[in-house]
KOLKOL-15588 format. One record per residue (C-alpha): chain; y, z, x. Coordinates in nm, 4 decimals, decimal comma. Example, Ala and Ser with C-alpha at 12.3 -4.5 7.8 and 13.67 -1.06 7.14 Angstrom:
2
+---+----------+----------+----------+
| c |       py |       pz |       px |
+---+----------+----------+----------+
| A |  -0,4500 |   0,7800 |   1,2300 |
| A |  -0,1060 |   0,7140 |   1,3670 |
+---+----------+----------+----------+
//
This chain:
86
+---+----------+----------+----------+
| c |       py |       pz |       px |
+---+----------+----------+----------+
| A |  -0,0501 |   9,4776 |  12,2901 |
| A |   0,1673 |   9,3286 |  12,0493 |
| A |   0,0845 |   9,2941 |  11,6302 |
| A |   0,0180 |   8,9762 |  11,4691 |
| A |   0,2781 |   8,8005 |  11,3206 |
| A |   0,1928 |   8,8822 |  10,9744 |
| A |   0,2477 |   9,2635 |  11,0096 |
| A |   0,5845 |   9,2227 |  11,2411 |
| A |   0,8893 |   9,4273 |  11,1145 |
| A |   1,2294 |   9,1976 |  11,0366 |
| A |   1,5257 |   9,3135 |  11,2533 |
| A |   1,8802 |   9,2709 |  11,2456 |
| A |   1,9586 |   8,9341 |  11,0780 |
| A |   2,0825 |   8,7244 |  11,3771 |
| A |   1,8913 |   8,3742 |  11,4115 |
| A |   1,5997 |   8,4663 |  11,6638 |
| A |   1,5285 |   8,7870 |  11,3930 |
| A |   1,5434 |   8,5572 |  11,0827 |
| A |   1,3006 |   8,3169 |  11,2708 |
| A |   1,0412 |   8,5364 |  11,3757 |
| A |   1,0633 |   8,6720 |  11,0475 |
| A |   1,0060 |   8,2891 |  10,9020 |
| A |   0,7032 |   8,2600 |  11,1171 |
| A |   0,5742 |   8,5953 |  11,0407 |
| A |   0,5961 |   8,4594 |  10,6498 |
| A |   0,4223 |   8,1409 |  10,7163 |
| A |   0,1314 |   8,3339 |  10,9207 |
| A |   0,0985 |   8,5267 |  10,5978 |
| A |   0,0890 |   8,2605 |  10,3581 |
| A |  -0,1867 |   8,0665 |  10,5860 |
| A |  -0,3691 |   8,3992 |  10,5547 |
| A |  -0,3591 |   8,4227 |  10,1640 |
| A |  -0,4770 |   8,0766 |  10,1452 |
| A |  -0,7428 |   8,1250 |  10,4331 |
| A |  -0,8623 |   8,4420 |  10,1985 |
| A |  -0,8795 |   8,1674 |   9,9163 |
| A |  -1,0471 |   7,8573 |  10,0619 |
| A |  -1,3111 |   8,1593 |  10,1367 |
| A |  -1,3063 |   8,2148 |   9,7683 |
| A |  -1,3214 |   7,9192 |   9,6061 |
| A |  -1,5144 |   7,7093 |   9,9070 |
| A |  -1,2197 |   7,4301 |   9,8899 |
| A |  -0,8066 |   7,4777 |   9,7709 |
| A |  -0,9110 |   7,1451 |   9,6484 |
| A |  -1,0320 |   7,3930 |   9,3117 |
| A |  -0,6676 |   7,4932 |   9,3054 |
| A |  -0,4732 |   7,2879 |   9,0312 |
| A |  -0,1528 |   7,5218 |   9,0756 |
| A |   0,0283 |   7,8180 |   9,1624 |
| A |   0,1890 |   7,9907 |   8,9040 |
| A |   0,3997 |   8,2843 |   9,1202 |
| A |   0,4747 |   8,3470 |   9,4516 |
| A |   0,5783 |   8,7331 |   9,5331 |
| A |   0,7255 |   8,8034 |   9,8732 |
| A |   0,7613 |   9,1134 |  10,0331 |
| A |   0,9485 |   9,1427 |  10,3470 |
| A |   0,8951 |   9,5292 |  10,6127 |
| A |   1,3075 |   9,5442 |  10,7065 |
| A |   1,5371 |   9,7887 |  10,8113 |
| A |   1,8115 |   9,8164 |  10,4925 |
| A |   2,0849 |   9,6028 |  10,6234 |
| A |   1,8937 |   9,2895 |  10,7065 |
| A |   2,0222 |   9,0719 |  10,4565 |
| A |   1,8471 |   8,7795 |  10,5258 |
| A |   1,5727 |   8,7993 |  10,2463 |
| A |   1,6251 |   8,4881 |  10,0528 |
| A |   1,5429 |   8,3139 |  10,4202 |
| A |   1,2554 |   8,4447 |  10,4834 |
| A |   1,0433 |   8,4474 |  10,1781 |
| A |   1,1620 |   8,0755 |  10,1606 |
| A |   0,9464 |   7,9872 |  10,4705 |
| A |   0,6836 |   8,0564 |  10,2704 |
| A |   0,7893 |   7,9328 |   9,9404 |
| A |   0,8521 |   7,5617 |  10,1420 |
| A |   0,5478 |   7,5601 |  10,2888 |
| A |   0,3130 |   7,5907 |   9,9531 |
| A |   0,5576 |   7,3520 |   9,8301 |
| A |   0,4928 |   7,1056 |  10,1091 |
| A |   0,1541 |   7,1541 |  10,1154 |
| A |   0,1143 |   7,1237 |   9,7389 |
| A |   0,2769 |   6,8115 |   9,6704 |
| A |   0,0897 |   6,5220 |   9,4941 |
| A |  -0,0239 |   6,3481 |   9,8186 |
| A |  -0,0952 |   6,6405 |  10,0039 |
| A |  -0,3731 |   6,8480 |   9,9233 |
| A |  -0,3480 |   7,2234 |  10,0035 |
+---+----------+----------+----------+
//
């Protein structure tokens, strides 16, 4: 049985690493704002986000970080531009 994405561990930072680790960031972000539509009833009731914290499970030497969390970080962005509702 393998995990979901969200709770996969990054490995060493070659390309197919980094992108699982990208996917596993976007699966978590989709969560958060899953948990928040349940919330609020709509993201249309959010007007902004103020911070975005990411936290990445890696072995020390994966230095791919920066990568990672900004899977995540582009796709609030995307989703929260001024045409595009969350």
């Amino acid at each position: 049985m393998t995990r979901p994405p969200s709770f996969a561990r990054a490995g060493r930072p070659d390309p197919t690493a980094v992108a699982e680790a990208r996917d596993a960031a976007r699966a978590a972000l989709l969560g958060c704002l899953v948990s928040v539509k349940a919330c609020l009833g709509s993201l249309d009731r959010v007007a902004r986000v103020l911070k975005m914290n990411g936290y990445v499970r890696c072995p020390r030497d994966f230095s791919a970080l920066p990568q990672v969390t900004d899977a995540a970080a582009s796709l609030l962005i995307d989703r929260s531009s001024p045409t595009t509702p969350l």
